[in-house]
ZABA-263625 format. One record per residue: residue number from 0; residue in one letter; x, y, z of N, C-alpha, C in turn. Coordinates in Angstrom, 3 decimals, always signed. Layout:
REM ZABA-263625
NODE  num  residu       npx       npy       npz      capx      capy      capz       cpx       cpy       cpz
NODE  NUM       A         X         Y         Z         X         Y         Z         X         Y         Z
...
This chain:
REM ZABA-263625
NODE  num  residu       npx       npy       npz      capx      capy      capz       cpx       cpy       cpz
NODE    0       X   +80.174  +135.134   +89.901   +81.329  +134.396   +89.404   +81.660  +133.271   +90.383
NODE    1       X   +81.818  +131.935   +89.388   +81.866  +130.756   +90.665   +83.507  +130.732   +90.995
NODE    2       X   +83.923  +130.284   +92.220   +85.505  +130.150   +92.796   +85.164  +129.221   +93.171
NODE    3       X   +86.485  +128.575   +93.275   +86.719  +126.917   +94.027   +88.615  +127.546   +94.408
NODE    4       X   +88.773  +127.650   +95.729   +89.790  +127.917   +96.007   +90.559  +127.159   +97.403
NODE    5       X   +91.758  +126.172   +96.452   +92.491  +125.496   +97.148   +93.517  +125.900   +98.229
NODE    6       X   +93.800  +125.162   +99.104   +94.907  +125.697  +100.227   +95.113  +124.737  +100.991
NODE    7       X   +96.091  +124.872  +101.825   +96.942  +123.890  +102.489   +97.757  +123.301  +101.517
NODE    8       X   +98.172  +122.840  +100.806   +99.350  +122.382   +99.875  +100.730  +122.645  +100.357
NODE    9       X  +101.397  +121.676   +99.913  +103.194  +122.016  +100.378  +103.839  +121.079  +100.552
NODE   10       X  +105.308  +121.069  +101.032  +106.144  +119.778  +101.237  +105.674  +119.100  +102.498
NODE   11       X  +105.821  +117.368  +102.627  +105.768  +116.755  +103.828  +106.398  +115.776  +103.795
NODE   12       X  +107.028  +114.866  +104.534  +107.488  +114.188  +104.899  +107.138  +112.650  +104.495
NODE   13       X  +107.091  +111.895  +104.043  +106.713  +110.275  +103.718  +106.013  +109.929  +105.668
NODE   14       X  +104.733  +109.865  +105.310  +104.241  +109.115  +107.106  +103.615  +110.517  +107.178
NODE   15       X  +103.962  +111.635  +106.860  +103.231  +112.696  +107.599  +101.776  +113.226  +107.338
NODE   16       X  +101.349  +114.457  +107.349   +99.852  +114.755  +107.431   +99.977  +116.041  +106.645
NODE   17       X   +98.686  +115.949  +105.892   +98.283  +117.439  +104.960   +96.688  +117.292  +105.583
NODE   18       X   +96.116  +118.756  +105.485   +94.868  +118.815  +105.361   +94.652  +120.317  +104.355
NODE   19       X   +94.124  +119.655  +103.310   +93.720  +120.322  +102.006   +92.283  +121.244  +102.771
NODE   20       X   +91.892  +122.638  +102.758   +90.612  +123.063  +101.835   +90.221  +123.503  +101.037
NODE   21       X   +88.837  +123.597  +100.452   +88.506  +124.172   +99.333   +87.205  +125.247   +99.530
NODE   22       X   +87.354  +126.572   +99.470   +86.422  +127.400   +99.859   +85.612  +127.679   +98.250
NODE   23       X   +84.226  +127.804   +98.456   +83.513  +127.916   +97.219   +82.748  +129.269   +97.301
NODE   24       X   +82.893  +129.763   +96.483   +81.934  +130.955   +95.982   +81.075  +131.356   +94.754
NODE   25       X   +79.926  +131.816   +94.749   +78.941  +132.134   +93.501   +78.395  +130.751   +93.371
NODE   26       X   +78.539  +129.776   +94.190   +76.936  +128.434   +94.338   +76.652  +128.610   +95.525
NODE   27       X   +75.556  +127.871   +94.976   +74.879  +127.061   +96.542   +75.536  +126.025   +96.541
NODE   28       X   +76.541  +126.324   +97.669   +77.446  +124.921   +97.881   +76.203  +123.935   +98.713
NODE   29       X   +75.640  +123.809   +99.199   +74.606  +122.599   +99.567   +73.832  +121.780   +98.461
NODE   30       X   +74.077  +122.420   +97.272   +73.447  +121.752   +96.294   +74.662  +120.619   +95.513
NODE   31       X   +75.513  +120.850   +95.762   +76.870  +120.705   +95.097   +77.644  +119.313   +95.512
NODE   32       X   +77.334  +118.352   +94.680   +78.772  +116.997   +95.302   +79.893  +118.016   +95.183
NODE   33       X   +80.642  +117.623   +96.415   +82.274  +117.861   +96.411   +83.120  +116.681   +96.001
NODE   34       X   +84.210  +116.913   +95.512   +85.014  +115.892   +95.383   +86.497  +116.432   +95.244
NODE   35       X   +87.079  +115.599   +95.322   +88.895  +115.821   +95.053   +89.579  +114.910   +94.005
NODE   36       X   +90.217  +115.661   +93.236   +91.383  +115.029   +92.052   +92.460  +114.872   +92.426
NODE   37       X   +93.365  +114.302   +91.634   +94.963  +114.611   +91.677   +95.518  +114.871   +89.961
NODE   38       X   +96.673  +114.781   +90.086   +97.188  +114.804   +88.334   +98.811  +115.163   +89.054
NODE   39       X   +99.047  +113.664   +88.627  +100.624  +113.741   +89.321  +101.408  +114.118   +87.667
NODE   40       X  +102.800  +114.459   +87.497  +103.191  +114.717   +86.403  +103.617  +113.771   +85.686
NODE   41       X  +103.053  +114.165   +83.986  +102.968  +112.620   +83.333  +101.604  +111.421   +83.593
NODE   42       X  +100.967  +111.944   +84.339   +99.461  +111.307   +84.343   +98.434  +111.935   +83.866
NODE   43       X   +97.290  +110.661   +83.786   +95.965  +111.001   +83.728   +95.226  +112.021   +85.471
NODE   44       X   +94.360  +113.049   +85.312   +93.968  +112.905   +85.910   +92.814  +111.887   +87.017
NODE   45       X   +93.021  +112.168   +88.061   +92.451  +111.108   +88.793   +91.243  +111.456   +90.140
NODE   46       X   +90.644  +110.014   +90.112   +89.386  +110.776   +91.488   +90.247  +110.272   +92.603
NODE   47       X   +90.294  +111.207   +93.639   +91.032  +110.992   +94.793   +89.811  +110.240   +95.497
NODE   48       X   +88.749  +111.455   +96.314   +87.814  +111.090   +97.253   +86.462  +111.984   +96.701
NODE   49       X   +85.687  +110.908   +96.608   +84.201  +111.297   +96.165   +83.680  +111.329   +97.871
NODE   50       X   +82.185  +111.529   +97.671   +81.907  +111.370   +99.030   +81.691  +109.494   +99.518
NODE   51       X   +81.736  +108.635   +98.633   +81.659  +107.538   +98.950   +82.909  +106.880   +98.116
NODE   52       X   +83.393  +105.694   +98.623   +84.242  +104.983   +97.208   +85.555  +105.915   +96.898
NODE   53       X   +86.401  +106.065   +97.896   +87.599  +106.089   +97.967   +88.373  +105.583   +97.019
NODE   54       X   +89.242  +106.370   +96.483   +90.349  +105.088   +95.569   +91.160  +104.318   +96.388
NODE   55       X   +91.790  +103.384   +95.921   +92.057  +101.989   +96.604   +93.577  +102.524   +97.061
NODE   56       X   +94.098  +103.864   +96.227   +95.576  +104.060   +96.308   +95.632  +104.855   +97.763
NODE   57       X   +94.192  +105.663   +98.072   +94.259  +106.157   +99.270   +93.199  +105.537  +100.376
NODE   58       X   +92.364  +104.812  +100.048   +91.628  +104.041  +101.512   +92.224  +103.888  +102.814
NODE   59       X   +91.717  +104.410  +103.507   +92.019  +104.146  +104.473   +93.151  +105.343  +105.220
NODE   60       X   +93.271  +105.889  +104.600   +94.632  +106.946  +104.548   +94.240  +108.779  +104.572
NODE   61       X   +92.824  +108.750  +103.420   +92.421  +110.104  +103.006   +91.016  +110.307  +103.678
NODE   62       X   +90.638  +111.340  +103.648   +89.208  +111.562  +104.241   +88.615  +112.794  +103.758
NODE   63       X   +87.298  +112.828  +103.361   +86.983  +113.676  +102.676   +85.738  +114.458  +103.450
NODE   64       X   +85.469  +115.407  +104.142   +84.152  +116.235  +104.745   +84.242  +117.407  +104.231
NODE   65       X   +83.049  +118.134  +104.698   +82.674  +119.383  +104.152   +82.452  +119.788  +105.722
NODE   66       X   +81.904  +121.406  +105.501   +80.962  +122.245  +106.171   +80.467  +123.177  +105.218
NODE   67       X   +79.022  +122.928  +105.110   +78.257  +124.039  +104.560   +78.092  +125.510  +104.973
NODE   68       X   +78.289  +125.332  +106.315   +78.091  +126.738  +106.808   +79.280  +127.484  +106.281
NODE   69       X   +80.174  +127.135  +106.179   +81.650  +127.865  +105.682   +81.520  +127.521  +103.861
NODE   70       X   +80.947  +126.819  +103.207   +80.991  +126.885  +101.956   +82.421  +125.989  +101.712
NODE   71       X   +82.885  +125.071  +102.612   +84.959  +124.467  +102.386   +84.114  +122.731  +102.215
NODE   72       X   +85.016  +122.013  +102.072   +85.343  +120.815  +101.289   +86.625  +120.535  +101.807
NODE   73       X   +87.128  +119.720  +102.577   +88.672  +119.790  +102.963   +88.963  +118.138  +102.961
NODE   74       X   +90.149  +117.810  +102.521   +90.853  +116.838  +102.528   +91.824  +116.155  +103.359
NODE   75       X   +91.407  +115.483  +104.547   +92.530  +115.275  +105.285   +93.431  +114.239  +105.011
NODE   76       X   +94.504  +114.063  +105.614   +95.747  +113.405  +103.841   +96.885  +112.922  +105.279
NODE   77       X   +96.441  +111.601  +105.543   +97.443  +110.455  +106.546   +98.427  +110.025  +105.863
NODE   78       X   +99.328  +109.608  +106.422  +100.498  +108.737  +106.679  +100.626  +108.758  +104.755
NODE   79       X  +101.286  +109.843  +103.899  +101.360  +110.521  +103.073  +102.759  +109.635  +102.449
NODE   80       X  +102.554  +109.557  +101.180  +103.517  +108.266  +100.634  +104.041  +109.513   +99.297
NODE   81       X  +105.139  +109.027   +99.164  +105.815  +109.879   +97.955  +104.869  +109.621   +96.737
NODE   82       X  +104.157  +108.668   +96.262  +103.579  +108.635   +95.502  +102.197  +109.297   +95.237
NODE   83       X  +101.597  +109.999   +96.559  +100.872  +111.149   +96.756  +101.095  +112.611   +95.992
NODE   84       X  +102.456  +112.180   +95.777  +103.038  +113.637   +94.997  +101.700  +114.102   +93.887
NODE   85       X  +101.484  +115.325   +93.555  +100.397  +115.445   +92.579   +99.818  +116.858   +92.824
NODE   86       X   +99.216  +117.408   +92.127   +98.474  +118.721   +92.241   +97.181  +118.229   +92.166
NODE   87       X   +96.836  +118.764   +93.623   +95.439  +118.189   +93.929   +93.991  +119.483   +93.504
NODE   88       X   +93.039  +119.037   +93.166   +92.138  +119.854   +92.613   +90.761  +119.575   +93.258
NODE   89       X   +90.043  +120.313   +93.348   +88.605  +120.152   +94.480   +88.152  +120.395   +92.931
NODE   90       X   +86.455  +119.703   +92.901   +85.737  +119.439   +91.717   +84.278  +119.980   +92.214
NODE   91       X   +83.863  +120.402   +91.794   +82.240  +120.911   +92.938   +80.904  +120.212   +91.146
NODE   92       X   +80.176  +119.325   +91.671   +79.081  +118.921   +90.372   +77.559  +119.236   +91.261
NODE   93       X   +76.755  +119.850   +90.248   +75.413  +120.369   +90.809   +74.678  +118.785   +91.210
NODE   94       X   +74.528  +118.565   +92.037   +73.619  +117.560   +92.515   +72.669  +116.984   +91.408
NODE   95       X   +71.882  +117.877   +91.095   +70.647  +117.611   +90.266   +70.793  +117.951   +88.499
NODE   96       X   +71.523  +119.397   +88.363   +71.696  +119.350   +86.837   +73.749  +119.221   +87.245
NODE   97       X   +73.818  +118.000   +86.421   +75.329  +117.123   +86.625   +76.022  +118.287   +85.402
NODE   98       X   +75.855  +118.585   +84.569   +76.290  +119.425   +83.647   +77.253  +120.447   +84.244
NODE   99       X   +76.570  +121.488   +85.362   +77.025  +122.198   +85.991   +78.078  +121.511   +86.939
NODE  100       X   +79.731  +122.004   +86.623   +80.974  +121.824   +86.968   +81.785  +122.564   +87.268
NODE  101       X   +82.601  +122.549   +88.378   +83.331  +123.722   +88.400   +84.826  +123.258   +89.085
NODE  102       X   +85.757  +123.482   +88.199   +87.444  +123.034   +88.939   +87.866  +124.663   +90.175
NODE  103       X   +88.628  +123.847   +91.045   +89.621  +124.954   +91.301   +91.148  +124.940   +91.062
NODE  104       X   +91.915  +125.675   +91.133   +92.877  +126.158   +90.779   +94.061  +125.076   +90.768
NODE  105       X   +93.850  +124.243   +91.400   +94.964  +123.379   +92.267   +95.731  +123.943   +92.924
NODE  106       X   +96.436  +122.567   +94.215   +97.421  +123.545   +95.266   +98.193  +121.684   +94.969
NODE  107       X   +99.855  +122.056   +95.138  +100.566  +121.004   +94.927  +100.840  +120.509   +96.386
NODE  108       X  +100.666  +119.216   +96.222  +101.404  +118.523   +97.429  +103.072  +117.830   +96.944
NODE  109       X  +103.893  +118.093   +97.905  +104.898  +117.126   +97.400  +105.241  +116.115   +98.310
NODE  110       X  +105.308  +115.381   +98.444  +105.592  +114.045   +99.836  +107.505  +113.779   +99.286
NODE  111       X  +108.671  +113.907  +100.236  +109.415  +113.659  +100.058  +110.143  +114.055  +101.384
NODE  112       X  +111.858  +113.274  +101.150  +112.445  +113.400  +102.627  +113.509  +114.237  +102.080
């Protein structure tokens, strides 16, 4: 059974710092693009951080690595703007057959003072 399980989520401050991970189970996470969503309320969902090609709303701000040995995907999340608000979601796609997809659960961030 595949898991994609989010953490770190919670309130912060406008300027402050989150660091999201995402632990995976039942793949071969080495085979696997990671990536991160959002879906603020009343939106489309959205691509946060692929491994290349940042969205323009977070450049410069978000950062996206892995470690394989741990099977995590983590999101580190700078100088955090109320408009960050959103339930963020880790996305795991099989490298080679793209078909194979898998969401996790989401964990909410809220940015506010």
């Amino acid at each position: 059974q595949v898991q994609l399980v989010e953490s770190g989520g919670g309130l912060v401050q406008p300027g402050g710092s989150l660091r999201l991970s995402c632990v995976a189970s039942g793949i071969t996470f080495s085979s696997y693009i990671m990536s991160w969503y959002r879906q603020a309320p009343g939106k489309e969902r959205e691509l946060v951080a692929p491994t290349t090609d940042y969205a323009d709303s977070v450049k410069g701000r978000f950062t996206i690595s892995r470690d394989n040995a741990k099977n995590t995907v983590y999101l580190q999340m700078n100088s955090l703007k109320p408009e960050d608000t959103a339930v963020y979601y880790c996305h795991a796609a099989h490298a080679t057959f793209r078909w194979r997809i898998y969401w996790g659960q989401g964990t909410q961030v809220t940015v506010s003072s």
